[in-house]
C-alpha positions in Angstrom: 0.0 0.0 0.0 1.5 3.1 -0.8 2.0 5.4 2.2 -0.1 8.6 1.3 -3.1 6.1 0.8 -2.2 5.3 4.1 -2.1 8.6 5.8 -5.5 10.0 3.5 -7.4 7.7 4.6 -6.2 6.0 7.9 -5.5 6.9 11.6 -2.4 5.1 13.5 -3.7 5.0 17.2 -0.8 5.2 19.4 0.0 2.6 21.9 -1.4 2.9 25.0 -4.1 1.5 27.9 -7.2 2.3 29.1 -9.9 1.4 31.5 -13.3 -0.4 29.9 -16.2 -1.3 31.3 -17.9 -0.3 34.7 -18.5 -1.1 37.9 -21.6 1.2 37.9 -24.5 -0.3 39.5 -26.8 0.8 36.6 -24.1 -0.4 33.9 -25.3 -4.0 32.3 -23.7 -7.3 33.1 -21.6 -7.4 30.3 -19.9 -4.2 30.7 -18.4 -5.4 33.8 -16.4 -5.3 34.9 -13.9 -2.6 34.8 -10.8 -3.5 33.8 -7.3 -2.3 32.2 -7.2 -3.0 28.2 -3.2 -2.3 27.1 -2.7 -1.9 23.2 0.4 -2.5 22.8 0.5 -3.6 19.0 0.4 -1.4 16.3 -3.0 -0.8 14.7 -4.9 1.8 12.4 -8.1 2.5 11.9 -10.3 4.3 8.4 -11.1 7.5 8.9 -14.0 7.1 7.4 -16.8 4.7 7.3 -17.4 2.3 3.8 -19.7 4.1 1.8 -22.7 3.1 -0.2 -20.7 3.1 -3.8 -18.0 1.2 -1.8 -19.9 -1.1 -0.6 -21.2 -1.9 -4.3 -18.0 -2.5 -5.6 -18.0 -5.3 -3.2 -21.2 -6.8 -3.6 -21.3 -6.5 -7.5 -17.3 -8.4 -7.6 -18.5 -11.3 -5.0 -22.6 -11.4 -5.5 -22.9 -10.2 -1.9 -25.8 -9.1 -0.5 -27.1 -5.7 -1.1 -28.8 -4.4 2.0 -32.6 -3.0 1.1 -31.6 0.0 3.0 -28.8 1.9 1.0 -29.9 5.6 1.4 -28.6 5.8 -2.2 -31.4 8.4 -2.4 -29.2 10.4 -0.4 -25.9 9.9 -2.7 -23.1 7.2 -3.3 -21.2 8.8 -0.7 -22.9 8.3 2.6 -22.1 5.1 4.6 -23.2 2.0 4.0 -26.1 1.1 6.7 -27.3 -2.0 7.9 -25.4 -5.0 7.3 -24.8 -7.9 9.0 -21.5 -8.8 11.0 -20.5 -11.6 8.7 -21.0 -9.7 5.3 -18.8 -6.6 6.9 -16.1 -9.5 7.2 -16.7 -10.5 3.7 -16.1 -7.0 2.6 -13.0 -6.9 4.4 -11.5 -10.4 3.0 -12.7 -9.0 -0.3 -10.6 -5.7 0.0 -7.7 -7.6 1.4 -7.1 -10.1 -1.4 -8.0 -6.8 -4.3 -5.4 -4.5 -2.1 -3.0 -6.7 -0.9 -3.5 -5.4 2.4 -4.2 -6.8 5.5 -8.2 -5.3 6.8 -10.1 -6.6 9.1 -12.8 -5.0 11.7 -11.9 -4.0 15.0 -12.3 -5.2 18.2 -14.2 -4.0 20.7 -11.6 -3.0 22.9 -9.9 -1.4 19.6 -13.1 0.9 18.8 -13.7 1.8 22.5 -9.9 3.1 22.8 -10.3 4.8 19.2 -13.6 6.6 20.4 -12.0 7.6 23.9 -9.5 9.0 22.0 -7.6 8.9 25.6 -10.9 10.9 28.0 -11.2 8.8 31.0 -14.8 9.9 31.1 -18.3 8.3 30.9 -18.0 10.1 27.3 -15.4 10.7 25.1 -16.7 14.5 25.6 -17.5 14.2 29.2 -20.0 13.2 32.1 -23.4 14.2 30.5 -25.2 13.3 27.8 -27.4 16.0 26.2 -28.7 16.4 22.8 -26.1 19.4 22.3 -23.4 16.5 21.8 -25.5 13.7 20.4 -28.2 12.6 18.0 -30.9 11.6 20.3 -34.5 12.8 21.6 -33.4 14.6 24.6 -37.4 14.6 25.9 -36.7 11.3 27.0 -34.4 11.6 30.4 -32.1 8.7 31.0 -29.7 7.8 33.8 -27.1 10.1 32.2 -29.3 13.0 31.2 -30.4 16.3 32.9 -28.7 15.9 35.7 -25.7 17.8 35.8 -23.1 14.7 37.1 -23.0 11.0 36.5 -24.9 9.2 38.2 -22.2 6.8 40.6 
């Protein structure tokens, strides 16, 4: 792979560790418990996510299936929604043997570090939720919502 394909379109995380999980009364079994994650390999990540017209290549090369839901309405460009967990690995076996690059989806722990981007909070962006830093209905108050501090 040449190297500015590299850096355009992917993000080397830097080695590190960080805490996942909780130990919060109201967090759900299998978020528990807390516990130190160390990535010490290297790994990057794509900047963005595959897009509809991406996604096509794939499916028109291997006769994969095309989700229903494509939003194509909305342009080539937007991400691909709605596909299952073994056709996202398809599409990644698929782009390693055209490439000759290793991809593969992350792990959990991977994405969770990634999204932290290093905040030791409940949020990569702090405490609270509100509808000023995320795309929900705000009417509705939650455990993390409206009050000012987390809960815990």
């Amino acid at each position: 792979m040449m190297q500015s394909y590299f850096d355009d379109n992917f993000v080397q995380l830097p080695r590190g560790s960080f805490l996942m999980g909780s130990d919060d009364v109201l967090a759900k079994e299998r978020e528990k418990p807390l516990h130190e994650v160390h990535i010490n390999y290297d790994v990057a990540m794509a900047k963005r996510q595959v897009t509809v017209e991406e996604y096509m290549l794939f499916a028109q090369a291997t006769g994969g299936e095309v989700p229903e839901e494509r939003h194509e309405h909305l342009g080539l460009d937007v991400p691909i929604r709605r596909i299952r967990y073994h056709d996202a690995k398809a599409y990644c076996a698929w782009k390693t043997q055209r490439d000759g690059v290793t991809y593969r989806l992350p792990t959990e722990a991977e994405w969770e570090y990634a999204c932290r981007a290093g905040t030791q909070t409940l949020f990569s962006y702090g405490n609270v939720l509100s509808d000023s830093v995320a795309n929900f209905n705000a009417v509705i108050q939650s455990n993390y919502s409206n009050k000012g501090v987390s809960p815990g």
